[in-house]
N, C-alpha and C positions, 0 to 999 in steps of 0.2 A: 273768732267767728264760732256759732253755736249751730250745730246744722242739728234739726229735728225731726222725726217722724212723726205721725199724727194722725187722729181719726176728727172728722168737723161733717156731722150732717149727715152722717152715713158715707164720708167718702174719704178714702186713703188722701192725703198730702203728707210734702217733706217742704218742710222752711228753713228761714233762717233767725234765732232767734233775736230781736230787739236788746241793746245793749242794756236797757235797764231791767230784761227778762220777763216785759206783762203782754208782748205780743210775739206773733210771728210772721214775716210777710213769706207767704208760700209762693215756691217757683213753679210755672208753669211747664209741668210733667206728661209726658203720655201718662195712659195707664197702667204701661207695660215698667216704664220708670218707676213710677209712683209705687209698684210693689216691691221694689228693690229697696224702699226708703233712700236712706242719703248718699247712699253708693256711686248712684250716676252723679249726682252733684258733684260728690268727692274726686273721683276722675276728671273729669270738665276741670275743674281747679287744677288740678293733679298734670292735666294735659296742658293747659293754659296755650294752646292752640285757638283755641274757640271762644266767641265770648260764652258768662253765665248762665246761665237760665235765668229769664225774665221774672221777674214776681210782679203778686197781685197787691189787691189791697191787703192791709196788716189785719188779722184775728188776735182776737184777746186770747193769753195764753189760758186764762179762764173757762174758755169755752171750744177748748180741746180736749181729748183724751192721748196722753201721748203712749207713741209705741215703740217699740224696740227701734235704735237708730239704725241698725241695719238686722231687719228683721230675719233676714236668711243669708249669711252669710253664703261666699259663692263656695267656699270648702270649710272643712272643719277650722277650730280655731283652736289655735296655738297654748298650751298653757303650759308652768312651770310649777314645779312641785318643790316641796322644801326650799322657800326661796328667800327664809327669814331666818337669822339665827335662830332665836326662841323659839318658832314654830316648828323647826324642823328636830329640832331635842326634844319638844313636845309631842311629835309625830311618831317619830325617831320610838318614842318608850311607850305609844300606846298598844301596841301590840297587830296594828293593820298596815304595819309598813314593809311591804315586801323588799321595796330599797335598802334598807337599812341593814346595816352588817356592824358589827361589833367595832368600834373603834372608830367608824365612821356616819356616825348620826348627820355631820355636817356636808353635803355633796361634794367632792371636787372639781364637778363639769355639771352644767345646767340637767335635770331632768328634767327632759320635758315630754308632752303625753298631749290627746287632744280630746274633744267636747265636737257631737254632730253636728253640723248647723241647726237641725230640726228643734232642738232643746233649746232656741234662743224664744225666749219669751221677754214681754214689754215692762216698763220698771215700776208699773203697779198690778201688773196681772201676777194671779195666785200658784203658788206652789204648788202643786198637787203631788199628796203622797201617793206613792206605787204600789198594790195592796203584794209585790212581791220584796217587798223591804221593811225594816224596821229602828233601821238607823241612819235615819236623815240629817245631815250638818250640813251647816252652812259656810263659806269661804268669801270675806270678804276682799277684792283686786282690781287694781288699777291697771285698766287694759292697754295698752299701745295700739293706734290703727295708723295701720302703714300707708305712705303717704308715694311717694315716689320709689318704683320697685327694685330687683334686681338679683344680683346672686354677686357672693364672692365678697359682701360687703364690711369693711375693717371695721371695726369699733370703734376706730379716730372719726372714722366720719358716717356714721352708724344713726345718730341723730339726726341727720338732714334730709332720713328715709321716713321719719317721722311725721304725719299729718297732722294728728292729735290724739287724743284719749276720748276714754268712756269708762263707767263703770260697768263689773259684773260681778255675781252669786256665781260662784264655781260651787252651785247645791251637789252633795257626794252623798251615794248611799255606799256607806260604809261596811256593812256586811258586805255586799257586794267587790266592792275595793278589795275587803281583804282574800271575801273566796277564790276570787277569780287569778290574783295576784298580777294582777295589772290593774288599768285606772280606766281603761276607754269605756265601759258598759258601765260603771260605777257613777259616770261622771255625765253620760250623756242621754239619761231617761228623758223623756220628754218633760218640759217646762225646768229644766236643771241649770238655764241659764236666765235667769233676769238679767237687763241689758237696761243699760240707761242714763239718766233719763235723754242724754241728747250726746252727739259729738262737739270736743272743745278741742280746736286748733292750739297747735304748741304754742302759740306766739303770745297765745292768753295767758298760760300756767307752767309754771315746770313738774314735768313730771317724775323727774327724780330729787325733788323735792318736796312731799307734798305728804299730807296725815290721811291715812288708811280706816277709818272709821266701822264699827259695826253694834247696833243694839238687837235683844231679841226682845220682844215684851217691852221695850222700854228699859231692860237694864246693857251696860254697855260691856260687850266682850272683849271688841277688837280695837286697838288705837296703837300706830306703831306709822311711821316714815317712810317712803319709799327712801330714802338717806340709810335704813338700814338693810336694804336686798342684798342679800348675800355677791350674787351677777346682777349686775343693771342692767339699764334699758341696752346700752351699746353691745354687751356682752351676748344678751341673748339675741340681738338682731344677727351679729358676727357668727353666732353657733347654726342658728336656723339658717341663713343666709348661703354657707360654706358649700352647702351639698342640696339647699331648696330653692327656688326659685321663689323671691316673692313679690307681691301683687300688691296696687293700690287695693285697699280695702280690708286687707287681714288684717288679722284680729291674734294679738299677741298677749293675752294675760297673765301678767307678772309674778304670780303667788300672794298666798295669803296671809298675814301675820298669827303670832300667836292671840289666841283665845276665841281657838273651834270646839264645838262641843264635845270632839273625841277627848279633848285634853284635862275633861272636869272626870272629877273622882265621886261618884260616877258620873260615863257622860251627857249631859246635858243633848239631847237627841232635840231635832224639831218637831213640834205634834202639831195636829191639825188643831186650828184657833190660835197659832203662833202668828206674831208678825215679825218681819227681817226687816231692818233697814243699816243700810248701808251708804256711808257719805264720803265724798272724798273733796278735801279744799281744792278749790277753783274750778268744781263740776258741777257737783251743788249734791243730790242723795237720788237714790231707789226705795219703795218702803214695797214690801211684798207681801201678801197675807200666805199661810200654807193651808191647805185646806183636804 
C-alpha cells in the first residue's frame, strides 16, 4: 500500500495510491485529518479496530501536487549519523565531526540526534538557503515509519513494529553542525527535510535491502544499499525503543551513504539553482530545487 498526501483544487487530501501509480482514490477525512496527512490513516490501520476510511472517486496522479506524507510530524524525528561505513571515514576526516575521536571513525553504538518536525517540507518544494549559512549539503535516507508501537522492543522482533518507509533530505548546514558541536540546529532549519514522495507499507519492499540513490544537477553522488548500514533497521528500533517510547507514526531515518558534499576536495556545497534528487527502489524518488 502507497498512502499519499496531496493538494487537488485548492484542497489538502491523503489517498491511497493505485497499484499501477497514475491515480489516487482519496479517503474521506475531516479537515482536522486531512492536515495531519497519512497519519490518521496509518493509525486506523495500525489500530485495525475500525474499519478504513471510505474513499472517493480516483484522481489522476497527474493532477495533483503531492506533499509531505506526514507533513508535521507529531514530535521530532529520529535520525542516525555515521550509519555507513564509507560515510562515516568520510565524515570521520572532514574536519565537522565532533563524534569522532582518533581511532574510532567507525561508531560502536548508533548516534543518533533529531530534525524539528517544522523542517518537514513536501518532495518537490524548494530548499531554501538560510542567509545565516554557507555550507549547505545534502543527505540522501531511507526512513523507517513506525507501525505498531511500544518500548523495550528486541531486535528479534524489531521489524513487526515497522509500517513502512518513506524517503527524506536530511539537508545540514554544516558550518553550523560543526560550530555548535552538536547536530540538532544544523539539521533542523526550516525546509531541511524533503519528505516523500508517498508512504510504502513493508509488505511492498524490503527495507533492509534496497539502493539509496542521490543526484545534484544531474550528476550522481550517492548510490550504496541499505545491506550495507553499519546498525540496521532492528538495531536501531532496539536502541531508541530501550529508554523511548515509541508511536505509530515516527519517523526513523536511517543515515546517509557516502558521497555528501562535505566529502569532495573541495566540498561540493548546494547553491541556489541546484537541484536534489533522491531515489530509493521500491519508493520511487523526491527531486527538490534549492533556491
Amino acid at each position: 500500500m502507497k498512502l499519499a498526501a496531496y493538494q487537488h483544487q485548492g484542497q489538502a487530501g491523503v489517498g491511497r495510491v493505485s497499484a499501477d501509480g497514475q491515480s489516487i482514490e482519496p479517503f474521506q477525512l475531516s479537515d482536522a485529518e486531512r492536515a495531519l496527512g497519512a497519519l490518521p490513516v496509518l493509525e486506523a490501520l495500525v489500530a485495525g479496530g475500525r474499519p478504513l476510511f471510505a474513499t472517493g472517486a480516483a484522481i489522476p496522479l497527474a493532477q495533483v501536487q503531492l506533499t509531505a506524507p506526514i507533513p508535521r510530524p507529531r514530535r521530532n524525528i529520529f535520525c542516525v549519523g555515521k550509519n555507513y561505513h564509507a560515510h562515516a571515514r568520510e565524515f570521520a576526516g572532514s574536519g565537522f565531526d565532533s563524534s569522532a575521536k582518533s581511532g574510532g571513525d567507525i561508531p560502536a553504538d548508533p548516534i543518533i540526534f533529531s530534525k524539528v518536525p517544522e523542517c518537514v517540507v513536501g518532495p518537490t518544494d524548494a530548499i531554501r538557503m538560510p542567509e545565516v549559512s554557507t555550507a549547505i549539503d545534502y543527505e540522501a535516507e531511507l526512513a523507517v515509519i513506525i507501525g505498531l508501537g511500544g518500548k523495550g522492543i528486541p531486535a528479534a522482533s524489531a521489524m513487526q513494529h515497522v509500517w513502512g518507509y518513506t524517503i527524506i533530505n536530511d539537508v545540514t548546514a554544516r558550518d553550523w553542525q560543526g560550530r555548535h558541536q552538536q547536530w540538532l540546529l544544523g539539521k533542523s532549519f526550516d525546509t531541511f527535510c524533503p519528505m516523500g514522495p508517498w508512504l510504502v507499507s513493508a509488505d511492498e519492499m524490503d527495507g533492509q535491502n534496497t539502493q539509496v540513490k542521490c543526484w545534484v544537477n544531474g550528476e550522481q553522488r550517492q548510490n550504496a544499499s541499505t545491506r550495507d548500514l553499519i546498525f540496521g533497521i532492528p538495531k536501531l528500533i532496539e536502541t531508541l525503543s530501550a529508554g523511548i517510547t515509541l508511536y505509530p507514526g515516527d519517523i526513523i531515518a536511517t543515515g546517509t551513504p557516502v558521497g555528501v558534499g562535505i566529502g569532495f576536495k573541495p566540498p561540493k556545497y548546494l547553491k541556489a539553482g541546484d537541484v536534489v534528487k533522491v531515489e530509493i527502489d521500491g519508493i520511487g524518488f523526491i527531486e527538490n530545487p534549492v533556491r
